[in-house]
N, C-alpha and C positions, 0 to 999 in steps of 0.2 A: 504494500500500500504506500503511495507517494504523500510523503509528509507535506504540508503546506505551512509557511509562514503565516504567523497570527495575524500580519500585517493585510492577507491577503484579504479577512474577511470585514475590510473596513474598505476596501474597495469597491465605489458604484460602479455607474454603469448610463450611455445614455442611449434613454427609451427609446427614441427616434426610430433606430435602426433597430430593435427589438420588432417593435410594429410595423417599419419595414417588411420585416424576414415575414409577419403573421400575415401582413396585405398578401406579400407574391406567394406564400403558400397555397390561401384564398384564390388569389389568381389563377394558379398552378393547377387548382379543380373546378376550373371556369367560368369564375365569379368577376363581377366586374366592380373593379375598386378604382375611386376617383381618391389620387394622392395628394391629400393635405396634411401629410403628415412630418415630412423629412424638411430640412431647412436650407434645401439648396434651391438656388437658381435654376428656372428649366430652359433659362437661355443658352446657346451656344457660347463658347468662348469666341470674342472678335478674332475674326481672320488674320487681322496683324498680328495677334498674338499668334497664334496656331501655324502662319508662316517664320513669323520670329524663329520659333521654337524648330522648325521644319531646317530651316538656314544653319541654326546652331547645333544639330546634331550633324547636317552635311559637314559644319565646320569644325570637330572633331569634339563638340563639346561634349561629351560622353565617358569623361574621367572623375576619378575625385577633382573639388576644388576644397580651397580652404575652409576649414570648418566653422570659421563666422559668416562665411558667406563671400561670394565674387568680388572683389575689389568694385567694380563698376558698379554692381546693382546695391553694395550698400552707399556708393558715393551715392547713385540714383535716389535712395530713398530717403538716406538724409537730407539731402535738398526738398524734396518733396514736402518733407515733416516739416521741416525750416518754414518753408514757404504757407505750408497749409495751417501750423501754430503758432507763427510767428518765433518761434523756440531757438537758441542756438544750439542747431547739435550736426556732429560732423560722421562720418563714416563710422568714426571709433565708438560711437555711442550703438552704433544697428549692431543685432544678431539675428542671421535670417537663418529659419528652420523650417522643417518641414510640414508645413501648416503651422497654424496657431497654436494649438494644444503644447506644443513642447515650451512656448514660453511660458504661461502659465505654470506648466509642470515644474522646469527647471528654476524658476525665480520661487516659488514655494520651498523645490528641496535644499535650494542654497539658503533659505533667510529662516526656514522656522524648523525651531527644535521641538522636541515633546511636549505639552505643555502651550507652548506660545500661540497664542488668542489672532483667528484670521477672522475678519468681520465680511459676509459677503450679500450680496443681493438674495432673496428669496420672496417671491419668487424665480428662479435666476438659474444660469446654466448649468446642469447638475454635474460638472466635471468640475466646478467649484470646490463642491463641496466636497466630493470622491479625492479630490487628490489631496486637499486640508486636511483630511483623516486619515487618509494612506501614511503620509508621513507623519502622523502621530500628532499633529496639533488640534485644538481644539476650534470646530467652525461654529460660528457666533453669526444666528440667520439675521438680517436686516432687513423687517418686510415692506416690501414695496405695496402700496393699499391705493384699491381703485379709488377712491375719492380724493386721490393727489395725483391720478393720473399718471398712477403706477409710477412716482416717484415715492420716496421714502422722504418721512419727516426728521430733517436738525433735530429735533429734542430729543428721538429713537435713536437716532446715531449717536449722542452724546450720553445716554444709558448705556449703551452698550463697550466705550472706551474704559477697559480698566489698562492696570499698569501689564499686565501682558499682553497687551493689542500690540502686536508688529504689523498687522499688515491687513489694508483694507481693500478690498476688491469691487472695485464701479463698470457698468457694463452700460452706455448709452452712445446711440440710441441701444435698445434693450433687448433680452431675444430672455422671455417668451413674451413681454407685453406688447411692445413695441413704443415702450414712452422714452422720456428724453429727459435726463437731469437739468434744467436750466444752468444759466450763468450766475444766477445770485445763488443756487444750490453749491455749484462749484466751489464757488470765491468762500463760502461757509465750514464744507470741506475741508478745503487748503489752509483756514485757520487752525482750522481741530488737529488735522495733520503736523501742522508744524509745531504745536501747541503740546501736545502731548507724543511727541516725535515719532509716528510712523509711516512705512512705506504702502503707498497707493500704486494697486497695479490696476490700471484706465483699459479697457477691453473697449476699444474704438473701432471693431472690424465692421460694422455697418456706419462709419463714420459719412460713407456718400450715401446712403440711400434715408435719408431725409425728405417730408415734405412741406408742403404749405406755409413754406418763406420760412421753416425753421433755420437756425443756424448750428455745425457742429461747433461747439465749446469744449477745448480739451483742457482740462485739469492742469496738464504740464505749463499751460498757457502764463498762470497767477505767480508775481515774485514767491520765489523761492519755494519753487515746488518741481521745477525741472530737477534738481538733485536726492528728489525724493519720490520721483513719478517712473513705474515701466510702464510705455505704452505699448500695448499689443493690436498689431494691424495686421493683416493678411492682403490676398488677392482672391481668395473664394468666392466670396459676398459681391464687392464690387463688378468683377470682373468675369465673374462664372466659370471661375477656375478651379471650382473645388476638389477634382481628381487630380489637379495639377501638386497637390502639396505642397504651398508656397505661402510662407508667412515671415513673421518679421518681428522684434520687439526693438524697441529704442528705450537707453537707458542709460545710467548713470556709466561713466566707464569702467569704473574699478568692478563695477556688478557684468559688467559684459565681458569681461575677462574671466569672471566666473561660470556664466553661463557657455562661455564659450566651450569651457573645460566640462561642463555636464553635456553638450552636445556630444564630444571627442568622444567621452566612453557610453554615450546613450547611442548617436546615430551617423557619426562620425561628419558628414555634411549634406547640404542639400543637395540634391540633382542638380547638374549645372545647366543642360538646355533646359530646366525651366526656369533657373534663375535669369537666362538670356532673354526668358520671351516676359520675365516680370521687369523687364528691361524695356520693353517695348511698349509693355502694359500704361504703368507708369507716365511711361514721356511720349508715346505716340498720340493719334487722335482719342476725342475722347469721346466723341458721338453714339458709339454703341451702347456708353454707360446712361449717358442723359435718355436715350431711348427706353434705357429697362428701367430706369429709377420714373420713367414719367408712364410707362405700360403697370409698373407696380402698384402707383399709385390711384389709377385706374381701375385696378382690380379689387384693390384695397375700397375702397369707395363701394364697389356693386357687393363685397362680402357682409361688408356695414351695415350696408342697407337691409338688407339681406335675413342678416342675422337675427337685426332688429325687429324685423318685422317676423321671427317667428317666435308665438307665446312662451314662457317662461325662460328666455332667454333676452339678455341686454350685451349690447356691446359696446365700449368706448372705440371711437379712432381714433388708431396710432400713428404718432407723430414720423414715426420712422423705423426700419428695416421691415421684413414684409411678412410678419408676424398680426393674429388679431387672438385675443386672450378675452374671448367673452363671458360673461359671470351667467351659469347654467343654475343658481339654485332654486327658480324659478319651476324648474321642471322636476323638483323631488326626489332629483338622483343624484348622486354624487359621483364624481367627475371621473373615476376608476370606468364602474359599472357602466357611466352614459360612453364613453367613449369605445369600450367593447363594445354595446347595444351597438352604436353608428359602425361601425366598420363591420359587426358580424351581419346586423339586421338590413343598415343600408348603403352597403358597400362606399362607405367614407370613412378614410383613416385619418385619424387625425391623434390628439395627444391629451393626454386625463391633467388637468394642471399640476398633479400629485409629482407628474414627473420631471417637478422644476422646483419641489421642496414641498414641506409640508403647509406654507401657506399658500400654497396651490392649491384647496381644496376647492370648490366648489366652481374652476373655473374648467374651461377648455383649451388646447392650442391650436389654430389652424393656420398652415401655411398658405400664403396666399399665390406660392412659388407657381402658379398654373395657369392655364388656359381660361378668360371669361366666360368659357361657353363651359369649361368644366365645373368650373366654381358655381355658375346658375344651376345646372344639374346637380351639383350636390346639394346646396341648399334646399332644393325640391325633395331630394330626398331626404335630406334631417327633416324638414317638416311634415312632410307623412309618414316619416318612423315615429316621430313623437306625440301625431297623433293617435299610434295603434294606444 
């Protein structure tokens, strides 16, 4: 029998892809399932990228490169960040990895010990909280409550700073609500932070896909909090690159030389043609992007409405990334059992709020990553499942 580490059974897990696997099963015995469950884009990656990348494998890029990542695409990115936070930060500051998730990961296992207190959004992305307990600290939920428009109240956040808080985790715009911290939240933050001295990791990867004249506000933005801020960006989200594996953190440099060093022995580096083609991404046109963030919003719009309009359910619009978290207690079930009901009974998958913390209850997730004519067809069917 294969012993396992105690450590292993503090490791989550996210649901997404769980439900996934249950949709194509369904599928697999000829069931027809409209996907709003998974959180990717179902747009194509732009063709500049995809030839980028096409160029950069004819051009031998096919080897290891450095394990911070290509010289080019962090000089790329720090400029980017520069320009897009107004921030100073130069190459030395990037560590690009393979996706998002390893920043996250790797800035947790370098900064908290046993014990040491990580404050994070709940409802909020469940690899939060999975890897906060992996390594043995304790996670400290911060709820986010529909009447603030799924941002969290200063005065909860200042309950919950004791002297073990190293490290506070902000995700806007948001995935599962899809709200947005304002700038007077921020600049409030960044006093508490510097205040009671700890590290803010900013998960800005829907930082483009905003609407209605919001603006992205990065954290790192407020005196003296660039020496105290990892921001974590990718090219999933933006770009519809999400099988590409291509992410990024920007951070302080002594901490990027750390992570650099968790990358060596975790995954040694990123794929280099796709770091060529997050080369292109970045600095090429940007038309493709403005197209899916204004189709999103469009679709986002006909969900809302949508929603609304069927009994025991209410839904806020979200500010940004393409997420809608409607509040289902209307309808006398709780968010586990209704979200089987809709995928078993009316072939829509989607996500139990449960699977974004436990003040997820009584909500739903649904991705609005789809087609408008799929979206209206689902909606037809949530409302005649919930009328049986």
């Amino acid at each position: 029998m294969i012993h396992l580490a105690k450590r292993m059974n503090r490791l989550g897990t996210e649901t997404a892809f769980e439900v996934l696997a249950k949709a194509r099963a369904l599928e697999a015995k000829g069931k027809n399932i409209i996907h709003l469950e998974i959180g990717e884009p179902d747009f194509d990656t732009p063709s500049n990228i995809k030839n980028a990348a096409k160029k950069a494998l004819d051009d031998g890029f096919t080897h290891y490169g450095p394990a911070a990542g290509l010289p080019s695409l962090r000089e790329t990115i720090a400029k980017h960040v520069a320009d897009t936070r107004k921030i100073g930060v130069g190459p030395q500051h990037v560590v690009v990895t393979p996706g998002g998730k390893p920043i996250m990961f790797f800035l947790i296992l370098a900064c908290i010990d046993e014990g040491d207190e990580v404050i994070y959004p709940n409802p909020g992305f469940p690899i939060y909280e999975s890897v906060i307990e992996f390594v043995g600290g304790t996670a400290v939920p911060l709820q986010l409550k529909e009447e603030h428009q799924f941002r969290f109240a200063i005065d909860d956040l200042k309950r919950l700073i004791t002297k073990k808080t190293r490290l506070l985790i902000l995700n806007s715009p948001q995935n599962p609500t899809g709200g947005i911290l304002t700038e007077e939240d921020l600049r409030a933050i960044a006093q508490l932070a510097k205040e009671h001295d700890f590290l803010v990791l900013s998960d800005e990867i829907y930082s483009e896909t905003i609407y209605d004249g919001h603006r992205h506000f990065s954290i790192s933005t407020v005196p003296g909090m660039l020496e105290r801020t990892v921001i974590l960006d990718g090219f999933s989200k933006t770009f519809a690159m999400t099988g590409w594996r291509l992410g990024y953190g920007v951070m302080p440099e002594e901490l990027a030389k750390l992570v650099t060093k968790l990358q060596i022995n975790a995954t040694s580096c990123t794929a280099s043609f796709s770091q060529i083609a997050g080369i292109e991404a970045i600095s090429g046109p940007q038309d493709e992007v403005a197209k899916m963030v204004k189709e999103f919003q469009r679709r986002r719009d006909v969900i809302v409405d949508g929603l609304n309009s069927i009994p025991g359910i209410r839904c806020q619009k979200p500010a940004g990334a393409f997420y809608v978290f409607p509040n289902i207690t209307g309808t006398g079930r709780d968010a586990r059992e209704l979200a089987d009901y809709l995928l078993n009974e009316a072939g829509v998958a989607c996500l139990s709020g449960t699977a974004f913390g436990k003040f997820g209850e009584g909500y739903l997730r649904f991705s609005y990553a789809n087609s408008v004519s799929n979206i209206e067809t689902a909606l037809g069917r949530i409302a005649k499942a919930l009328k049986k």
